[in-house]
N, C-alpha and C positions, 0 to 999 in steps of 0.2 A: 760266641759271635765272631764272625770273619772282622780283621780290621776292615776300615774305610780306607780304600784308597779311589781318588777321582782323578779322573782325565781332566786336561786343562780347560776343558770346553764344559767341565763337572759332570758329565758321566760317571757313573756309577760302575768301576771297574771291575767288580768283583760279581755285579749282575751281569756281564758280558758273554754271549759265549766265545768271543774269539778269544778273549781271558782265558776262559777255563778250557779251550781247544790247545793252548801256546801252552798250560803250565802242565797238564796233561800231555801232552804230544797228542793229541787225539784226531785222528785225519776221518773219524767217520763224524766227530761232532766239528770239526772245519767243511765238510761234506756237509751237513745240512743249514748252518747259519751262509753258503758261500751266497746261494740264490739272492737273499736281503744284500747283503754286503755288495755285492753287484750291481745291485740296483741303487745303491747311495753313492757309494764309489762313482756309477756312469752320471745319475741326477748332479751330483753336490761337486765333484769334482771334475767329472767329464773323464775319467779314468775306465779303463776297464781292468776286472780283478778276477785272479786265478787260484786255485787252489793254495799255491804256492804264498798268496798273497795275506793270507786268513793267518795273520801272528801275530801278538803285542803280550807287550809284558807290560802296557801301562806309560803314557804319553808323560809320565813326571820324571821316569828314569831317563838312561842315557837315548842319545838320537838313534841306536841299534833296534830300542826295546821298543821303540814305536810302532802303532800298526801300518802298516805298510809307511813307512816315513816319507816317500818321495810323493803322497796320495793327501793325506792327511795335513790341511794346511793349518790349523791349531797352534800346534807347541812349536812350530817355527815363528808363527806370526807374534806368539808372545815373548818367546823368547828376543827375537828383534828387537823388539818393544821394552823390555827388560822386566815382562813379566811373569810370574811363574800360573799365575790362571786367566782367561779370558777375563771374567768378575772384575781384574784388577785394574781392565782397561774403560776410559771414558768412553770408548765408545759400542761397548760391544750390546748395546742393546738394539743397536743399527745394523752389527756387521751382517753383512749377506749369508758367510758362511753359519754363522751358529743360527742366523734365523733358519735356514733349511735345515739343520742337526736340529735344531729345537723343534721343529715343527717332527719332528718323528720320533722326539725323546724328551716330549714336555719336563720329566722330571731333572733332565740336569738344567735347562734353563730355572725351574724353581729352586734348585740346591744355588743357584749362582746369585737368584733375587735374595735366599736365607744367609749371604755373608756379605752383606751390604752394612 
């Protein structure tokens, strides 16, 4: 069994495809997750995203490994904050962002309600 690693927002990093496109090098499985990722990127961030843009090695490591890091407002906001997961903040059952991330990946908002 794969370890568990989650994204600060508790995404399931290792169910990702742009995970397994970045640890693969793989530009036809970044070719087929790009269409979603565009469409969250424009919805959630107001970003628009490019081929180019489909990497992460996982939102806990360094600010490099991040996906797209200047898009992805998550592990800045907690870090700010001084924390290492959304979960750890009072408020994050309000924030804006993870409500639209939750609302299309109910299960990391349940992995964040099972470390309360």
């Amino acid at each position: 069994m794969a370890e568990e690693l989650r994204g600060t927002c508790g995404v399931d990093c290792t169910k990702c495809d742009v995970y397994h496109a970045t640890l693969t090098d793989d530009d036809k499985l970044r070719t087929k997750c790009l269409p979603a990722w565009q469409k969250t990127a424009k919805e959630h961030w107001g970003k628009e995203l490019t081929l180019a843009d489909i990497n992460c090695k996982g939102c806990i490591g360094t600010e490099e490994a991040i996906f797209s890091p200047t898009y992805c407002p998550m592990p800045r906001c907690a870090k700010k904050r001084g924390f290492t997961s959304c979960g750890q903040c009072p408020d994050w059952k309000t924030c804006g962002w993870l409500s639209m991330l939750h609302a299309d990946c109910p299960e990391a908002r349940e992995y964040l309600l099972s470390q309360e």
